[in-house]
C-alpha positions as CSV (number, residue, x, y, z in Angstrom):
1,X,137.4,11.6,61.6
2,X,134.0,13.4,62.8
3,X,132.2,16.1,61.0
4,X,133.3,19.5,61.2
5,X,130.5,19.6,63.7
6,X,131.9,17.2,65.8
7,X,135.3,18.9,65.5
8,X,134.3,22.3,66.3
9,X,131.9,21.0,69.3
10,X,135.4,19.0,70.5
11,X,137.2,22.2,70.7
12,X,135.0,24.4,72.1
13,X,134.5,22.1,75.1
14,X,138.1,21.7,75.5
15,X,137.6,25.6,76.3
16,X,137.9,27.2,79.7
17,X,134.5,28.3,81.1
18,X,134.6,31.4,80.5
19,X,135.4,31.7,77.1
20,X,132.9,28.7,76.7
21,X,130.1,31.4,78.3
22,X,131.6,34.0,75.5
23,X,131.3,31.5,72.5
24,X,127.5,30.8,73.5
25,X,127.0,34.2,73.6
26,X,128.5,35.1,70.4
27,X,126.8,31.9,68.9
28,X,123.1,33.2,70.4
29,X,123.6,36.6,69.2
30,X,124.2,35.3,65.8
31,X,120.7,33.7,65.6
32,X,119.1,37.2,65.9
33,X,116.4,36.0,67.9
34,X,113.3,38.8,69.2
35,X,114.8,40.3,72.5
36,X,112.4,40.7,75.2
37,X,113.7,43.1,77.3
38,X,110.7,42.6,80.0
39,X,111.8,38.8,79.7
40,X,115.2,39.4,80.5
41,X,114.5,41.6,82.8
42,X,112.4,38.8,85.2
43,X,114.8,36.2,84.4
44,X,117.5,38.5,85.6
45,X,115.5,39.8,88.8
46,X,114.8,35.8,89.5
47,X,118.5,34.8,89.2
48,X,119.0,38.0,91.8
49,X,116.6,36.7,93.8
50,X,117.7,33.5,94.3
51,X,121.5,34.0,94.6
52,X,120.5,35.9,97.5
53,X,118.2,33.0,98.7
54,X,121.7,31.0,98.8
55,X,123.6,33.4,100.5
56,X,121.0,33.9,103.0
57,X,121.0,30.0,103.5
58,X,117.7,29.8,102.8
59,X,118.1,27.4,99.5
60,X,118.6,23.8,100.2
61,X,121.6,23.1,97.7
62,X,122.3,19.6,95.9
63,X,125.3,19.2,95.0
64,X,125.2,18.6,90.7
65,X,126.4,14.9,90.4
66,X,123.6,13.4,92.4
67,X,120.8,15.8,90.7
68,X,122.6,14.3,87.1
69,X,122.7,10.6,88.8
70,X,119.3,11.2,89.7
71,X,118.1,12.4,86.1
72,X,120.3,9.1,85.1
73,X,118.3,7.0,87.1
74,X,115.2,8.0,86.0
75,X,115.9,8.1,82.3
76,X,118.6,5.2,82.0
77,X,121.3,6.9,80.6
């Protein structure tokens, strides 16, 4: 039997994603990190910016298991 760790880790990625997305959220908030709100602010104009990029069809999209089988490649794992 794992750690408690392991355990909890287990569960939570048994978890739909959106309640994984609310777990992270609760788990980051918790940390009580410095907020930037001029940081968040650019990161959340540059996510704007670029789901409109993709709707425009102007991003060239990659579909996820070749970028990871690329990244496996290189690294070996």
């Amino acid at each position: 039997m794992g750690t408690v760790t392991d355990r909890v880790t287990e569960e939570a990625l048994s978890l739909p994603a959106d309640a994984r997305l609310g777990l992270v959220e609760k788990l980051l908030s918790s940390l009580n990190l410095p907020i930037d709100e001029e940081i968040d602010r650019q990161w959340a104009e540059e996510a704007e910016r670029r789901v409109a990029q993709v709707e425009a069809g102007e991003a060239k999209l990659i579909p996820g298991e070749e970028v990871f089988s690329k990244i496996r490649s290189r690294y070996g794992r």
